[in-house]
C-alpha positions as CSV (number, residue, x, y, z in Angstrom):
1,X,-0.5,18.0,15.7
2,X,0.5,14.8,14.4
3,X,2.2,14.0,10.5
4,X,2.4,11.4,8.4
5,X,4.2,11.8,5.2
6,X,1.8,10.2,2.4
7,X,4.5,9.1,-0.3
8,X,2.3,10.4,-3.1
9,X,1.0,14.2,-1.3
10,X,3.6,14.5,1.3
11,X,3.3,15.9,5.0
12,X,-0.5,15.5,5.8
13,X,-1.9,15.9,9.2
14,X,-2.4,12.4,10.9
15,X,-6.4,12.7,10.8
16,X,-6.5,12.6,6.6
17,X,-5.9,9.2,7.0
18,X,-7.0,5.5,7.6
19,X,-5.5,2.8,9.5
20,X,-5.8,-0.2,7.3
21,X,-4.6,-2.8,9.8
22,X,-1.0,-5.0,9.5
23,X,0.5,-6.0,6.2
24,X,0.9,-9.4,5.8
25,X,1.6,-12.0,2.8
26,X,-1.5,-13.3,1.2
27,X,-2.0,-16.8,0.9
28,X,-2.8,-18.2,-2.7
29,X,-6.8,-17.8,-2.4
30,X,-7.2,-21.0,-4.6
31,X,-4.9,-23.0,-2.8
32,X,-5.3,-22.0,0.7
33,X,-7.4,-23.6,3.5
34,X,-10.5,-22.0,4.7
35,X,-8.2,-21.9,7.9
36,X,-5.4,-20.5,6.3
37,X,-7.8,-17.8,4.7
38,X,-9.6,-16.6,8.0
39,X,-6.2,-16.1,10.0
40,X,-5.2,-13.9,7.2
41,X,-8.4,-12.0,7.4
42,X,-9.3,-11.7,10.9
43,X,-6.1,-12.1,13.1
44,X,-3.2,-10.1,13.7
45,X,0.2,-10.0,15.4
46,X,0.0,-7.4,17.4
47,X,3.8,-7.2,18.0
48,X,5.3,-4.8,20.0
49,X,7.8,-3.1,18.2
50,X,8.4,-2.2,14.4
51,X,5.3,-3.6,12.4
52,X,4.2,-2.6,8.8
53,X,1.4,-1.1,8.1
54,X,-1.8,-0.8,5.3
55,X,-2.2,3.1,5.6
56,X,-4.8,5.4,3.3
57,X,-5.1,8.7,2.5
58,X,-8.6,9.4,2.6
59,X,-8.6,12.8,0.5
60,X,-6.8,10.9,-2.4
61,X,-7.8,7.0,-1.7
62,X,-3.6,6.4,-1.9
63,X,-3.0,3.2,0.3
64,X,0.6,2.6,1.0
65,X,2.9,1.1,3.7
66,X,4.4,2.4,6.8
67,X,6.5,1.0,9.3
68,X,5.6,2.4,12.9
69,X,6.8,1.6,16.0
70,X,3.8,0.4,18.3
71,X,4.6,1.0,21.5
72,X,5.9,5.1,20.7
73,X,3.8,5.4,18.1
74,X,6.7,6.6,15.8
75,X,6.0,6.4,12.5
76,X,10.0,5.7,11.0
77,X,8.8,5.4,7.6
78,X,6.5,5.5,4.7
79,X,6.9,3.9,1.3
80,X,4.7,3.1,-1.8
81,X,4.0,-0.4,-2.1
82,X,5.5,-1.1,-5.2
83,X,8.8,-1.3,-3.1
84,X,7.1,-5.0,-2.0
85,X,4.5,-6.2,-4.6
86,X,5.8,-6.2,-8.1
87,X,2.9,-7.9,-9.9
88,X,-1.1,-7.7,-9.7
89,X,-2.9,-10.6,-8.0
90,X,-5.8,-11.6,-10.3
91,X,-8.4,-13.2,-7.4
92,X,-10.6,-14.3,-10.6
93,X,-9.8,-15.9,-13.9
94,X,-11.0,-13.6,-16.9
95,X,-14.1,-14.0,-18.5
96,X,-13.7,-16.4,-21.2
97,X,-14.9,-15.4,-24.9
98,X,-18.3,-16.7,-25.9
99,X,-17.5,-18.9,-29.0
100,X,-20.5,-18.3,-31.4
């Protein structure tokens, strides 16, 4: 049996979770060609090696990183994301007040 350890709920077996595909940076989405925008979307590296990954927990809906090795399949770590993002991304402005 497989484990991953899910940063928030610890050793789980490897089939409570979700691949959720290679973490990349996010271009600006208001600034960004549609170009720019698809390769984020739709391609990947697909390096051989030590790549980070979007992971979920399914049980809990946690998403987090890990950093596995892709031609072992080692997994050498898992972390919460807040070790890499420190601020939300708004994709949409707020809705503005109606003035009456």
């Amino acid at each position: 049996m497989k484990i991953m350890i899910c940063p928030l709920n610890g050793p789980r077996n490897i089939s409570e979770f979700t691949y959720g595909g290679e973490f990349k940076r996010m271009p600006d989405p208001v600034t960004c060609s549609d170009g720019e925008w698809a390769d984020y979307v739709f391609n990947s590296d697909n390096a051989a090696g030590v790549v980070r990954e979007w992971w979920m927990h399914n049980a809990s809906s946690y998403w987090f990183l890990a950093e596995r090795h892709t031609v072992t399949d080692q997994i050498i770590r898992t972390f919460d994301p807040k070790e890499v993002f420190t601020q939300r991304v708004e994709f949409c402005p707020p809705p503005q007040e109606i003035a009456g």
